[in-house]
C-alpha positions in Angstrom: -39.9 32.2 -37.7 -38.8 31.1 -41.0 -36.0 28.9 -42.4 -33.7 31.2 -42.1 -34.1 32.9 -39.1 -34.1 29.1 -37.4 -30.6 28.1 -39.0 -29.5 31.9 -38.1 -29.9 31.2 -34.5 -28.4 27.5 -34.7 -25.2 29.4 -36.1 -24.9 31.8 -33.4 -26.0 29.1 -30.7 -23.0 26.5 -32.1 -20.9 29.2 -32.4 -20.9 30.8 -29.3 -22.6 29.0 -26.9 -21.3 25.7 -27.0 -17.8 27.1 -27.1 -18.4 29.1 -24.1 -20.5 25.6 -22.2 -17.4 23.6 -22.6 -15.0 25.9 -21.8 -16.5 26.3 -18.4 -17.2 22.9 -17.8 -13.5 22.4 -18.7 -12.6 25.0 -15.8 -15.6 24.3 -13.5 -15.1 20.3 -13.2 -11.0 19.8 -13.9 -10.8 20.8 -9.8 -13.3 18.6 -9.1 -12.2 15.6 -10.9 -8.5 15.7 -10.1 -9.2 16.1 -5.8 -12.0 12.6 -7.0 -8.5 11.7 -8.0 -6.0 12.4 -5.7 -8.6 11.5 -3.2 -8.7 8.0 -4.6 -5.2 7.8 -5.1 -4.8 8.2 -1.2 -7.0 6.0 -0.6 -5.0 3.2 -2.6 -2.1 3.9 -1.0 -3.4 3.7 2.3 -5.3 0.1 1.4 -2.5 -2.5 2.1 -1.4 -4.8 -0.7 -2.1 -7.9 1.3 -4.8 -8.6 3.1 -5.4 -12.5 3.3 -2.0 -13.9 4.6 -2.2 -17.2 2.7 -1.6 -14.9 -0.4 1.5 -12.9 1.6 2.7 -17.1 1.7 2.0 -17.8 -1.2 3.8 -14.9 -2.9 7.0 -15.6 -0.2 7.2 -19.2 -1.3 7.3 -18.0 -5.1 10.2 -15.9 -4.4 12.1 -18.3 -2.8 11.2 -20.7 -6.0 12.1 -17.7 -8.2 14.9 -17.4 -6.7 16.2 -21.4 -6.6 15.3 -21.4 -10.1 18.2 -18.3 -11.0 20.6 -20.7 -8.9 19.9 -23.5 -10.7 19.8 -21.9 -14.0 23.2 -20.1 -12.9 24.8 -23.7 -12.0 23.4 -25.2 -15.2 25.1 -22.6 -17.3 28.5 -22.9 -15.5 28.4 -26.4 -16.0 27.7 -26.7 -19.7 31.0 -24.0 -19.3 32.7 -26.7 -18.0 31.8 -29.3 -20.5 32.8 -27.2 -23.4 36.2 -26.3 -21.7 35.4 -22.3 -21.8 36.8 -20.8 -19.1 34.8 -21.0 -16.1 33.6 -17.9 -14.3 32.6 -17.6 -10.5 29.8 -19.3 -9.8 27.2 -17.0 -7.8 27.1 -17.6 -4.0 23.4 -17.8 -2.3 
């Protein structure tokens, strides 16, 4: 085999076979990968979000501070309203 011959069958090997090996790994492991997926997925779904209940407290007790803190931002605003003489809207009821 010379030179030629060589690159010859490096042509014909890059041009058609390694086309044709990653089109059918395209088709042959895009099934596979998306049920490893949706598999997973399930799984996730099926975890709960919680599992230590001193975090579920945790996260209550910042939702109730999340929320104080929009009531007192809410009452801060509608009296700086007040100060200025603006007219006062409703104030929001918890």
């Amino acid at each position: 085999m010379d030179g030629g011959e060589i690159i010859g069958a490096m042509a014909v090997f890059a041009v058609l076979v390694v086309p044709s090996l990653g089109l059918t790994a395209r088709f042959a492991l895009k099934p596979i990968v998306e049920s490893i997926l949706r598999i997973r997925d399930g799984l996730d779904r099926q975890r709960p979000m919680v599992e230590d209940p001193r975090v579920a407290s945790l996260q209550q007790e910042v939702l109730e501070l999340r929320e104080t803190v929009d009531r007192l931002a809410a009452a801060a605003e509608f009296d700086a309203q007040l100060r200025v003489g603006a007219a006062a809207p409703q104030l929001p009821r918890a």
